[in-house]
C-alpha positions as CSV (number, residue, x, y, z in Angstrom):
1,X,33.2,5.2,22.6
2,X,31.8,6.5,19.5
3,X,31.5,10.1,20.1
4,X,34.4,10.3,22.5
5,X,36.8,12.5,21.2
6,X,40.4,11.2,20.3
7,X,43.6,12.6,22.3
8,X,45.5,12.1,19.4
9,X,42.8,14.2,17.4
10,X,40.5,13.7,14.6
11,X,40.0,10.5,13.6
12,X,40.2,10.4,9.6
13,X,37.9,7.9,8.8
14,X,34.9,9.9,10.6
15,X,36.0,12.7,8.7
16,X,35.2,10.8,5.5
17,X,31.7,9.4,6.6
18,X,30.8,12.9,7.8
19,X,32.0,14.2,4.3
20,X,30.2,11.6,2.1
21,X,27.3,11.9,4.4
22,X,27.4,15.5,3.7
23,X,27.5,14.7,0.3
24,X,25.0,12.5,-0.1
25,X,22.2,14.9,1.3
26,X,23.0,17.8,-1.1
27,X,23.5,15.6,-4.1
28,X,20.4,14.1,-3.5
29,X,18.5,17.8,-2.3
30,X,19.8,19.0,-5.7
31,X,18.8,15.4,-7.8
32,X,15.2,16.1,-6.0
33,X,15.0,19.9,-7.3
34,X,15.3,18.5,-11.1
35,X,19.0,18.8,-11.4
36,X,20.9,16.0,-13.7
37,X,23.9,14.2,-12.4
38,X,26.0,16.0,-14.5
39,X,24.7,19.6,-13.6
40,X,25.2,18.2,-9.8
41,X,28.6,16.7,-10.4
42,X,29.7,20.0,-12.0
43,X,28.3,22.2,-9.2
44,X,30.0,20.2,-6.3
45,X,33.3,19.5,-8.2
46,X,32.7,15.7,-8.5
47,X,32.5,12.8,-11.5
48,X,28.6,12.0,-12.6
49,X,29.3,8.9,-11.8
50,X,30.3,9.7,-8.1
51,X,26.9,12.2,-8.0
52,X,24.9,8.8,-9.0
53,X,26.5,6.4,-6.2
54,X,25.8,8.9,-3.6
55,X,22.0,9.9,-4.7
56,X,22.0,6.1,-4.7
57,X,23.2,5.4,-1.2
58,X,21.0,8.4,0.2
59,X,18.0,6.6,-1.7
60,X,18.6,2.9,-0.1
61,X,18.9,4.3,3.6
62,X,15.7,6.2,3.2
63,X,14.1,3.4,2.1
64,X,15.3,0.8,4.7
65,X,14.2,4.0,7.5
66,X,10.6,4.0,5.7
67,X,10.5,0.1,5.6
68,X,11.8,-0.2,9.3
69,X,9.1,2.7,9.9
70,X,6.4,0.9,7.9
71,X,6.6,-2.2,10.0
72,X,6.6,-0.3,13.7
73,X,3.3,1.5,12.0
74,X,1.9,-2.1,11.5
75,X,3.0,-3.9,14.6
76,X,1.2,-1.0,16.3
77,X,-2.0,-1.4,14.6
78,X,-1.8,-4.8,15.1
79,X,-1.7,-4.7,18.4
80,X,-4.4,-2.4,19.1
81,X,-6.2,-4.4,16.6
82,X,-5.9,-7.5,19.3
83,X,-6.3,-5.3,22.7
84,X,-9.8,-4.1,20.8
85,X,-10.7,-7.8,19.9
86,X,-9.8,-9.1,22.9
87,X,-11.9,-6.5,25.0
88,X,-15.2,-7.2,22.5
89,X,-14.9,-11.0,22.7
90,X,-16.2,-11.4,25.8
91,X,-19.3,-9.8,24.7
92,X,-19.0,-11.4,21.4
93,X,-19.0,-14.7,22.4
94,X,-22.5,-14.1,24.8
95,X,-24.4,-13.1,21.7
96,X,-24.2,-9.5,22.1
97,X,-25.1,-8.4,18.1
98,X,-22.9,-5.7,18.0
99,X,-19.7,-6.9,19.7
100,X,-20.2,-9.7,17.0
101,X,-20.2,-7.1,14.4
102,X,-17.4,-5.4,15.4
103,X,-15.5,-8.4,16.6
104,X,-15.8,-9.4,12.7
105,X,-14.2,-5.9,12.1
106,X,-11.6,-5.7,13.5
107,X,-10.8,-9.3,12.2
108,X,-11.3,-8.0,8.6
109,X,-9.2,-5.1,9.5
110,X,-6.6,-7.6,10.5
111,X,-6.3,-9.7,7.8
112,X,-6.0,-6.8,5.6
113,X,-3.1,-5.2,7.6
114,X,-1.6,-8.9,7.1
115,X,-2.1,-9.4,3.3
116,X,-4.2,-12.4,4.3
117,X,-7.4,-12.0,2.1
118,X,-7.0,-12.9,-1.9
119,X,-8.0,-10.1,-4.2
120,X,-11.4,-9.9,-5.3
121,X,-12.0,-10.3,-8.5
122,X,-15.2,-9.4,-11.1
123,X,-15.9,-10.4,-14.4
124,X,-18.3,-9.1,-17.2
125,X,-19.0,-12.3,-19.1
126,X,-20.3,-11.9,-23.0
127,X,-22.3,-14.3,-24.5
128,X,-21.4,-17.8,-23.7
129,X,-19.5,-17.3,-21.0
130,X,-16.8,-15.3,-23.1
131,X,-15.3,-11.8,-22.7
132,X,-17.6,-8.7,-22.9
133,X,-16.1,-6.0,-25.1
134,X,-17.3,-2.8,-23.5
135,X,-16.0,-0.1,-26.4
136,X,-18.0,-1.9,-28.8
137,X,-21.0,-3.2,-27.0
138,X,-24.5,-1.9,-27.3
139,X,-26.0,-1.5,-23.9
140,X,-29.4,-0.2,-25.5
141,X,-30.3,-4.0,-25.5
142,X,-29.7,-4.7,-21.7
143,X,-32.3,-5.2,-19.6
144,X,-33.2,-2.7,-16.3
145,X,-31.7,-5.0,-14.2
146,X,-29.1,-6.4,-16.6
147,X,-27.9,-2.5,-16.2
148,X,-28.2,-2.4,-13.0
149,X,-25.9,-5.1,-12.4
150,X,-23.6,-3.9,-14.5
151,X,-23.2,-0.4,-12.9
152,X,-22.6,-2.0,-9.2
153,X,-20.1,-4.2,-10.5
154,X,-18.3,-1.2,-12.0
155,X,-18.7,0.8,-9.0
156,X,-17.1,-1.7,-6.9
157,X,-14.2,-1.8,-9.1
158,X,-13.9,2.1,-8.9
159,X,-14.1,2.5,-5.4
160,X,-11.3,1.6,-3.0
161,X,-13.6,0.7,-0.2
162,X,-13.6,-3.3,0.0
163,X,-16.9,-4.9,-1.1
164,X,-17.8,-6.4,3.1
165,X,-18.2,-2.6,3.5
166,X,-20.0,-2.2,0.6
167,X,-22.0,-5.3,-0.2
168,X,-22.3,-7.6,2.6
169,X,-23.6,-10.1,0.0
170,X,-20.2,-9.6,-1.8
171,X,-18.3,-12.3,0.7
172,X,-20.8,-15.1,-0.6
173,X,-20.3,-13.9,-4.4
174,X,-23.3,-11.8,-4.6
175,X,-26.2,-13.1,-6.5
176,X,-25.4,-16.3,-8.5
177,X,-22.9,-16.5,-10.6
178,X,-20.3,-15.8,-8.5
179,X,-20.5,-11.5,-9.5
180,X,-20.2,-12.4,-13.3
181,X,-23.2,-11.0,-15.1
182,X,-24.3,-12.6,-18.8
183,X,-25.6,-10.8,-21.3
């Protein structure tokens, strides 16, 4: 019934969506090449204001067609997440090594799809427990392995791997202390 046309001829009102639709896109082509709204509104005959609703409305769909998008994407991965889990569980739960391995995985790989681990977080602890001030601090008195622990913590924080990939000990808080290193 939609695209039927009408005996009676052309229905207004799709006239006007195809219009503002029409719209929409080149207001928005020209916003995305660095034009203002008022340069646009002036090259299409139209109020600033009016340039600014439509940009708008071409902006929301967009990102409601990425979000829907975003969330096939993960239901996808998901599921190939649980048809590679349940394949290796089998094996898994026999003892094989490996399966276990990648049974753990894929269950990491999960729960970060799902938002489900916390953030991990690393401190530098000064003296008594308080805050290390890096732009001021003299690192010719650190010990070797003071150093050391220093420079792993800050490569984990500059990488975007996750530390299990990393630093299996990471998941148990590394070396005492729970990754905070005194000085």
């Amino acid at each position: 019934m939609g695209n039927v046309p009408n005996p009676k001829g052309p229905n207004p009102a799709q006239g006007r969506k195809l219009r503002a639709r029409e719209l929409e896109e080149k207001a928005t082509e020209l916003r995305m090449a660095g034009h203002s709204y008022y340069a646009i509104g002036k090259a299409l005959g139209i109020g600033r204001g009016t340039v600014h609703k439509a940009v708008m409305r071409a902006l929301k769909r967009l990102n409601e067609e990425t979000r829907e998008h975003a969330q096939q994407v993960l239901e996808l991965e998901l599921k190939r997440c649980d048809k590679l889990l349940a394949s290796l569980w089998p094996h898994a739960i026999k003892g094989n090594g490996a399966a276990v391995d990648r049974v753990l995985r894929i269950m990491e790989r999960r729960t970060r799809y799902l938002g489900l681990d916390s953030p991990v977080k690393h401190e530098l602890t000064g003296q008594d427990g308080g805050p290390m001030e890096l732009a001021n601090y003299d690192f010719r008195n650190l010990s070797d392995d003071e150093l050391s622990q220093v420079l792993k913590i800050l490569r984990r924080a500059s990488t975007s791997r996750t530390d299990s990939e990393e630093d299996p000990q990471s998941r148990s808080g590394g070396e005492s202390g729970g990754g905070a290193v005194a000085v």
